[in-house]
C-alpha positions as CSV (number, residue, x, y, z in Angstrom):
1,X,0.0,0.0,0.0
2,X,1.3,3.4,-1.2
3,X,2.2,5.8,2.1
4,X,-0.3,7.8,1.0
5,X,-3.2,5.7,1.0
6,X,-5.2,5.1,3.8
7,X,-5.5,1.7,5.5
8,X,-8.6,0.3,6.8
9,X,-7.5,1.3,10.6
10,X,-6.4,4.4,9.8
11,X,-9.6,5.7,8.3
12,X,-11.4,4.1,11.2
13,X,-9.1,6.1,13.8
14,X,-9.6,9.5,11.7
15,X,-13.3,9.1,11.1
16,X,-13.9,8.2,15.0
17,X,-11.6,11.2,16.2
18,X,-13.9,13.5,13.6
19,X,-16.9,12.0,15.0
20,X,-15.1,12.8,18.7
21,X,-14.5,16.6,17.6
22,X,-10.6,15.9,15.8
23,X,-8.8,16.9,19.1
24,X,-8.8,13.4,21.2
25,X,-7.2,10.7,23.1
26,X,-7.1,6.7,22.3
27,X,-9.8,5.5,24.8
28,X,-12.6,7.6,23.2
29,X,-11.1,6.7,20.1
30,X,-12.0,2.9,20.8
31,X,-15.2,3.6,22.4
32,X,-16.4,5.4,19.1
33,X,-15.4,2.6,16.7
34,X,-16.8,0.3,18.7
35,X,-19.8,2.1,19.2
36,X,-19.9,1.8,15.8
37,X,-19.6,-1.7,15.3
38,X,-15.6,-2.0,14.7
39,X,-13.2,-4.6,16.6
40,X,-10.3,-2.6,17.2
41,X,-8.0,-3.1,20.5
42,X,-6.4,0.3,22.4
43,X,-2.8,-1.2,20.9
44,X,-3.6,-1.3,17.4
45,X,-5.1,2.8,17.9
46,X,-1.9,3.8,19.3
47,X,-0.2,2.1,16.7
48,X,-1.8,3.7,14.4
49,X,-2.0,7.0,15.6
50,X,1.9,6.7,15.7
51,X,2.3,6.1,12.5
52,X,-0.1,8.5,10.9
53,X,2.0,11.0,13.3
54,X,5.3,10.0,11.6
55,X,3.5,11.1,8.4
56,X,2.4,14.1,9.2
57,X,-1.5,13.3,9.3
58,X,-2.1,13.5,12.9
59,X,-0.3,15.7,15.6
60,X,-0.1,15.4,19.2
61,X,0.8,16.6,22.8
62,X,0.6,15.7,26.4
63,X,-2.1,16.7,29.0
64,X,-2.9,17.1,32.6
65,X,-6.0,15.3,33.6
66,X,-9.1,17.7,33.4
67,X,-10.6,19.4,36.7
68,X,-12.8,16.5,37.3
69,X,-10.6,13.7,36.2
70,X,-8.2,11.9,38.0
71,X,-4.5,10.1,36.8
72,X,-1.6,10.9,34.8
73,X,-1.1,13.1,31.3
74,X,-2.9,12.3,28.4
75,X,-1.5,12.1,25.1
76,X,-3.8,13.8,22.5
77,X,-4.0,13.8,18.9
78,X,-5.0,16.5,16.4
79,X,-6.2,15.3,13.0
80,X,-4.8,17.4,10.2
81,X,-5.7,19.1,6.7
82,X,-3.8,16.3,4.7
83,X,-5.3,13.7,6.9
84,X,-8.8,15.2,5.9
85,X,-7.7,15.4,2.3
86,X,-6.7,11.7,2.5
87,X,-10.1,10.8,3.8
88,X,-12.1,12.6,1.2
89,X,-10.2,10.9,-1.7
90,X,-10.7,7.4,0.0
91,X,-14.4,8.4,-0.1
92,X,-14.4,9.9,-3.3
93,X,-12.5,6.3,-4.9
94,X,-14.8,4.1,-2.8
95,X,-18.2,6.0,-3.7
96,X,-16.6,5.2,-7.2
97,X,-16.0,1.6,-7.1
98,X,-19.8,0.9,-5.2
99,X,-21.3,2.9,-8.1
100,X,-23.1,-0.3,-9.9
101,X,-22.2,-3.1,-7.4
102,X,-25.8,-4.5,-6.6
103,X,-24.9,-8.1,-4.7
104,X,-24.1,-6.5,-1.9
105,X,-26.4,-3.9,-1.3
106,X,-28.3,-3.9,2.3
107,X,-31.8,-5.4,1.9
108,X,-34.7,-2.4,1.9
């Protein structure tokens, strides 16, 4: 797969963290796609949050706990333009390549 291509995961990260506002930590992260009926584990987000970060498509920095939450720092992650650029080509190529495909359309 091309580096700048989207994987499965990673468009399943970015999409949750949109859903979540863009500006987010890994637990929410997991709670949305599994909300949503993904199987993802906390490792595999921060792996791939950690490697969209080497590519520029995410951003991040550490945070104190909030006034009315307890523990240690939080890393949080910022999605980016190109990351939103990436996603909108993956749904512009997908949209493209369901155009016509009829087998596996949901039942009405």
């Amino acid at each position: 797969m091309s580096r700048d291509r989207l994987g499965s995961l990673e468009q399943q990260v970015l999409l949750a963290m949109l859903r979540l506002g863009g500006d987010t930590y890994a637990v929410p992260i997991v709670r949305e796609i599994r909300e949503h009926g993904g199987d993802i584990s906390h490792a595999s987000v921060y792996v791939v949050l950690r490697r969209m970060q080497n590519r520029g498509l995410v951003t991040s920095d550490m945070r104190p706990p909030g006034p009315n939450e307890r523990g240690r720092e939080r890393r949080f992650f910022q999605v980016q333009a190109a990351a939103v650029a990436q996603l909108q080509e993956t749904k512009r190529t997908l949209s493209s390549l369901w155009q016509g495909i009829e087998v596996l359309e949901e039942p009405r």
